[in-house]
C-alpha positions as semicolon CSV with decimal commas, in nm:
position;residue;x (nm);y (nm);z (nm)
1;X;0,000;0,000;0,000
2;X;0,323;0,249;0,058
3;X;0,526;0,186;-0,210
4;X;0,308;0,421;-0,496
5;X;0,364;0,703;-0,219
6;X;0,728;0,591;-0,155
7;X;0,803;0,577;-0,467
8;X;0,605;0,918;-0,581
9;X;0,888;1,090;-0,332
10;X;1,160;0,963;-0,443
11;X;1,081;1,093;-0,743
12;X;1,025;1,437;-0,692
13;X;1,339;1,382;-0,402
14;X;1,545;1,338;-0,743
15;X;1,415;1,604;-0,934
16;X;1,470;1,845;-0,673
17;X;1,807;1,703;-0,678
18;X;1,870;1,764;-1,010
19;X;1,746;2,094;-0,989
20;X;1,990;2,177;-0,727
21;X;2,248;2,073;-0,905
22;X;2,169;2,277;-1,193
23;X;2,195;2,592;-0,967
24;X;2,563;2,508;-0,870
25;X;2,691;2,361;-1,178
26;X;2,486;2,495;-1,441
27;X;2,429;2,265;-1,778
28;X;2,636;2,296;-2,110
29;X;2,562;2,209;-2,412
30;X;2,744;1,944;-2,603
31;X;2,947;2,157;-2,825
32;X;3,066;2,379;-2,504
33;X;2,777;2,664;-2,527
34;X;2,608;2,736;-2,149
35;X;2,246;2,534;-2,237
36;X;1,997;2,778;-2,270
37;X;1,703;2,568;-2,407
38;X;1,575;2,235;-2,252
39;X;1,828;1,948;-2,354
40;X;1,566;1,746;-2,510
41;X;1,429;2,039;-2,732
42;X;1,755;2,132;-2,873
43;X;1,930;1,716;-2,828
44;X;2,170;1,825;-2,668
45;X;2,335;2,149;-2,869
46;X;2,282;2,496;-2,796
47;X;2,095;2,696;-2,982
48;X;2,324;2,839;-3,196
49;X;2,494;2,499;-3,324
50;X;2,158;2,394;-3,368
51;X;2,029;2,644;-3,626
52;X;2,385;2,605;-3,823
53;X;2,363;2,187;-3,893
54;X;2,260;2,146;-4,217
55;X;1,990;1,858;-4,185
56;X;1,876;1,696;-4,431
57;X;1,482;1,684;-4,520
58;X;1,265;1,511;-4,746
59;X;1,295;1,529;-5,028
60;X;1,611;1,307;-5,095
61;X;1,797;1,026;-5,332
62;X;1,624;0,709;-5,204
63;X;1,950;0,586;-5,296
64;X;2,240;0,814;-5,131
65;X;2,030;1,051;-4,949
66;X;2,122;1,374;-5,145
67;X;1,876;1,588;-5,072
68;X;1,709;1,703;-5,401
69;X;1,594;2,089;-5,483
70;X;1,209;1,932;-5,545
71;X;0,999;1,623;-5,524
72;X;1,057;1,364;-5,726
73;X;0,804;1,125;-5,622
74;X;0,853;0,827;-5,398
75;X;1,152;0,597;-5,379
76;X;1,307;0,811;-5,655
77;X;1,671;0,788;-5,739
78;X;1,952;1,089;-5,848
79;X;2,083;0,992;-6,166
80;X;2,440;0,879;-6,035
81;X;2,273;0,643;-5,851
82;X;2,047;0,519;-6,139
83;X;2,351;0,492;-6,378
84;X;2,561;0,265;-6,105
85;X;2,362;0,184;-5,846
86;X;2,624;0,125;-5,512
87;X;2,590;-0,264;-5,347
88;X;2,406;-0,117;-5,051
89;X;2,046;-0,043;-5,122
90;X;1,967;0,300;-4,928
91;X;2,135;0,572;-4,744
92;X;2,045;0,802;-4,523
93;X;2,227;1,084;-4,371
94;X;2,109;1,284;-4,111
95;X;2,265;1,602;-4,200
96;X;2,566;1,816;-4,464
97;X;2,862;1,733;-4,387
98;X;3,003;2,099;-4,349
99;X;3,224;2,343;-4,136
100;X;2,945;2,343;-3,892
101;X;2,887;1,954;-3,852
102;X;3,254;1,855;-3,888
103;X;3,370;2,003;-3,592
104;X;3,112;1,769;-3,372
105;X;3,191;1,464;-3,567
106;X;3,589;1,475;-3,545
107;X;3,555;1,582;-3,213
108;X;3,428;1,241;-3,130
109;X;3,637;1,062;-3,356
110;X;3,935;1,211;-3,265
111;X;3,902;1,348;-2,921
112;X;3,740;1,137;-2,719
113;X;3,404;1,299;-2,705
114;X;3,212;0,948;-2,659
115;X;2,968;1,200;-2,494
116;X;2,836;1,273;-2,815
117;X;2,739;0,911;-2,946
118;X;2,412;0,936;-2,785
119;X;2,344;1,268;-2,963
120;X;2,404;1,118;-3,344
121;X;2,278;0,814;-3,240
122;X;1,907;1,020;-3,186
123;X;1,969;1,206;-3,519
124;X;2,023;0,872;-3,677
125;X;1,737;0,745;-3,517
126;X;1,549;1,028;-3,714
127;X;1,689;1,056;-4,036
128;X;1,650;0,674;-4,044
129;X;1,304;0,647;-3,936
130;X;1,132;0,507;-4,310
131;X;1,393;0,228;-4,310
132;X;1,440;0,108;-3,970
133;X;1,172;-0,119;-3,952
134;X;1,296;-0,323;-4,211
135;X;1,603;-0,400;-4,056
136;X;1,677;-0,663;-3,863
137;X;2,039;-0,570;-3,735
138;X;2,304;-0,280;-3,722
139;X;2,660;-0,283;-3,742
140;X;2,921;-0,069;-3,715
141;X;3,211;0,000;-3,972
142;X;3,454;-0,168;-3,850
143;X;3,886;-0,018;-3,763
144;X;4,176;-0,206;-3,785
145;X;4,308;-0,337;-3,426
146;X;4,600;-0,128;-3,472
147;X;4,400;0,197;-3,561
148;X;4,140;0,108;-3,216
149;X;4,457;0,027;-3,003
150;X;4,596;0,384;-3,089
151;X;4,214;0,549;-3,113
152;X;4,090;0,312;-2,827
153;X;3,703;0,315;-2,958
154;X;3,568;0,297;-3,317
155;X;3,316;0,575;-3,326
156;X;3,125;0,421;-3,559
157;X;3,029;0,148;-3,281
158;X;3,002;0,444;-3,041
159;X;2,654;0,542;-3,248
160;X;2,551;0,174;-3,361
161;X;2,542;0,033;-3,020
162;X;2,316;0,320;-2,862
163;X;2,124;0,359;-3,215
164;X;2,021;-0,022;-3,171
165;X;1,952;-0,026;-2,850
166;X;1,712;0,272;-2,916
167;X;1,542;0,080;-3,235
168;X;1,515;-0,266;-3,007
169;X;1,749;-0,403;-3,264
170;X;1,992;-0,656;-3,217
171;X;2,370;-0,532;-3,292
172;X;2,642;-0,684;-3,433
173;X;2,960;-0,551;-3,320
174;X;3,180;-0,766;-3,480
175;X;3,011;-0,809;-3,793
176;X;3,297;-0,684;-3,982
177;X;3,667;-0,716;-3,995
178;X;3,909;-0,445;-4,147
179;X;4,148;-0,668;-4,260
180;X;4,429;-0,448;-4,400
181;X;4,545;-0,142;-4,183
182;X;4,481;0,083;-4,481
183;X;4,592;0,420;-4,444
184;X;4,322;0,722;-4,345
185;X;4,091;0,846;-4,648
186;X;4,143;1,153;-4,528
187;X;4,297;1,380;-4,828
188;X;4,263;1,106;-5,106
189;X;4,117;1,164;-5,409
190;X;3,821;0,992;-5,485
191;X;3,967;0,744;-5,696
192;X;4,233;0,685;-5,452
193;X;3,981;0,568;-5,169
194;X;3,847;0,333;-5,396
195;X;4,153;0,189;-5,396
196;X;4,263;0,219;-5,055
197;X;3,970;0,028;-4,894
198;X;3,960;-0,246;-5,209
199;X;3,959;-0,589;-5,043
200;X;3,986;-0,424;-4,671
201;X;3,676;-0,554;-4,548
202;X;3,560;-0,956;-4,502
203;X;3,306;-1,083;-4,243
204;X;3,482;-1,324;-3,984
205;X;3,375;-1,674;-4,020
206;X;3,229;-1,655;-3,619
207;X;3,000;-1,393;-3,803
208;X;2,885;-1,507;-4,064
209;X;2,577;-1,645;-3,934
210;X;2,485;-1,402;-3,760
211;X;2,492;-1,202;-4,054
212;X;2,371;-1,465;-4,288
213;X;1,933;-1,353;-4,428
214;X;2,004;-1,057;-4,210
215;X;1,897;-0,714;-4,358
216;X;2,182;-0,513;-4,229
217;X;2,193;-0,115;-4,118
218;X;2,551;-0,023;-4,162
219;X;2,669;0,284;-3,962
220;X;2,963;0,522;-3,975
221;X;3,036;0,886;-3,935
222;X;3,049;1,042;-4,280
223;X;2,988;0,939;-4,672
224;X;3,236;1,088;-4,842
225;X;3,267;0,877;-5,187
226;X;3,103;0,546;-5,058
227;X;3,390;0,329;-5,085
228;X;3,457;0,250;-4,767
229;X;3,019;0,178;-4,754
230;X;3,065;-0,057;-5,096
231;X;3,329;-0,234;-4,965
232;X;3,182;-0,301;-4,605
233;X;2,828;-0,410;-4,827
234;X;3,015;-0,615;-5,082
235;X;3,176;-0,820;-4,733
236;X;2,843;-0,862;-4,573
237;X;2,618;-0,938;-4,922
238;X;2,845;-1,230;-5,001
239;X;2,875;-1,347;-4,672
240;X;2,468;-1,419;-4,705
241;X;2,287;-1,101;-4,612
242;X;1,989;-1,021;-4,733
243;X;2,030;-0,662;-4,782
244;X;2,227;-0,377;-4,678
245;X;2,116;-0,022;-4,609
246;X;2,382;0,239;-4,475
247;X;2,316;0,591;-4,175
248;X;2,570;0,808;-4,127
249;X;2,560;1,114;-3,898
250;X;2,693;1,328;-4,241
251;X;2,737;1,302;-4,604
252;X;2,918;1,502;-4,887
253;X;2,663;1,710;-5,092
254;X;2,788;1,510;-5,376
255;X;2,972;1,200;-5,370
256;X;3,311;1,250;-5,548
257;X;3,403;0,933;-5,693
258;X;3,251;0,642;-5,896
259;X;3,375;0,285;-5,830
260;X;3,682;0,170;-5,968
C-alpha cells in the first residue's frame, strides 16, 4: 500500500536534486555553449549549433540521401545512382557534412568525445526512421586493431550500439573485420579511396551467421565517396545477407568518386 507514495517521493526527491544541481553547476551544451534551451528540445546542442547543422529533409535520393531541390516522387533515385547503383540499397544521412557539422563529428572521432554518441545516435534514429523497420540488425564499420589500439574506440560502434539499442534491434559488433590497416581516407582523391579500402573488409567466419538472411543497417560517421560503404556491403552481401542499407551522422553534398 506504501510503495506508490514511496516511490512518488523519491521521485520528486530526485528532481529536486537535479534541480539543485543545476543551480551550482549549471548545464552545457554538447558543443561547449552554457544550455539555454531544454536538452531534449535542442538534443543536446545549444541553440546556436543547432540552427547552423545542415539537416537533411525530405525530399532526398532514395538511394544516397542527397537531398534534391524538389519532389521527385517516392523511392526516386539521383541519376548517379540510377547509372551505377552502389551494393548497398539505401542511405540516409542525417545532415551536410560541413564546417558546422565537422567540428562535432571529429571531435568524437578524434578526441574522445564518446559524450556525443548518444546525440548522433538520436539524429540517426530520425533521419533513419522510413527504413528502420525493415532492418533486422546494425553494425558498425569496423577499424583495424591497430587503428582502435591507438584510437581506443571505433566511433562508428560508439553510435551503432546506442542507435540499436534505441530501435530494439539486435547489434552486431563484430560483424565486420578491417582486414588491411589501410591508411586514413582523409585527403585522397576519390579514386584513390576506392583503392585504398579495395579488399579491406571480409566478415569473420564466427559472423557469418549471424549475418547470414540478415537485412543489415551499416553505420559510420560520414559518406564521403562510398567506398569504404561498398566495400563493407560487398563483405556482408556475399557473406549471405539479405540486404544492406547504410546511416551516417553526415554526407558530402555530392559523392566524389565512382567505383573503380
Amino acid at each position: 500500500m506504501i510503495a506508490g507514495p514511496t516511490w512518488g517521493w523519491s521521485r520528486a526527491a530526485a528532481r529536486a536534486a537535479g534541480l539543485g544541481l543545476d543551480l551550482l553547476l549549471p548545464p552545457r551544451a554538447l558543443e561547449g555553449a552554457p544550455s539555454t534551451a531544454a536538452a531534449g528540445h535542442w538534443r543536446g546542442l545549444g541553440p546556436a549549433a543547432w540552427s547552423r547543422i545542415a539537416f537533411i529533409e525530405a525530399p532526398a535520393c532514395d538511394g544516397c540521401g542527397a537531398p534534391f531541390e524538389f519532389d521527385r516522387g517516392p523511392g526516386a533515385r539521383c541519376d548517379r545512382c540510377t547509372r551505377d547503383p552502389a551494393p548497398y540499397g539505401r542511405v540516409r544521412a542525417a545532415c551536410l557534412y560541413d564546417d558546422h557539422s565537422r567540428g562535432l563529428i571529429l571531435q568524437l572521432k578524434h578526441a574522445d568525445r564518446t559524450d556525443l554518441s548518444g546525440l548522433f545516435a538520436t539524429w540517426l534514429a530520425r533521419a533513419a526512421a522510413d527504413i528502420l523497420p525493415e532492418i533486422d540488425a546494425v553494425a558498425p564499420t569496423p577499424l583495424h586493431r591497430w587503428r582502435l589500439i591507438h584510437r581506443r574506440y571505433n566511433q562508428a560502434a560508439e553510435i551503432a550500439r546506442p542507435l540499436a539499442r534505441r530501435a530494439s534491434l539486435a547489434y552486431l559488433p563484430d560483424a565486420l573485420v578491417r582486414q588491411k590497416a589501410t591508411a586514413t581516407q582523409g585527403g585522397r582523391t576519390g579514386e584513390g579511396r576506392w583503392r585504398n579500402v579495395s579488399g579491406a573488409f571480409a566478415v569473420p567466419e564466427r559472423a557469418a551467421r549471424r549475418v547470414s538472411g540478415r537485412r543489415l543497417l551499416l553505420v559510420d560517421d560520414v559518406l564521403t565517396t562510398g567506398a569504404t560503404a561498398s566495400g563493407c556491403a560487398r563483405a556482408l552481401l556475399e557473406a549471405g545477407a539479405a540486404s544492406v542499407d547504410v546511416a551516417v551522422i553526415a554526407r558530402v553534398k555530392e559523392l566524389t568518386a565512382t567505383p573503380i
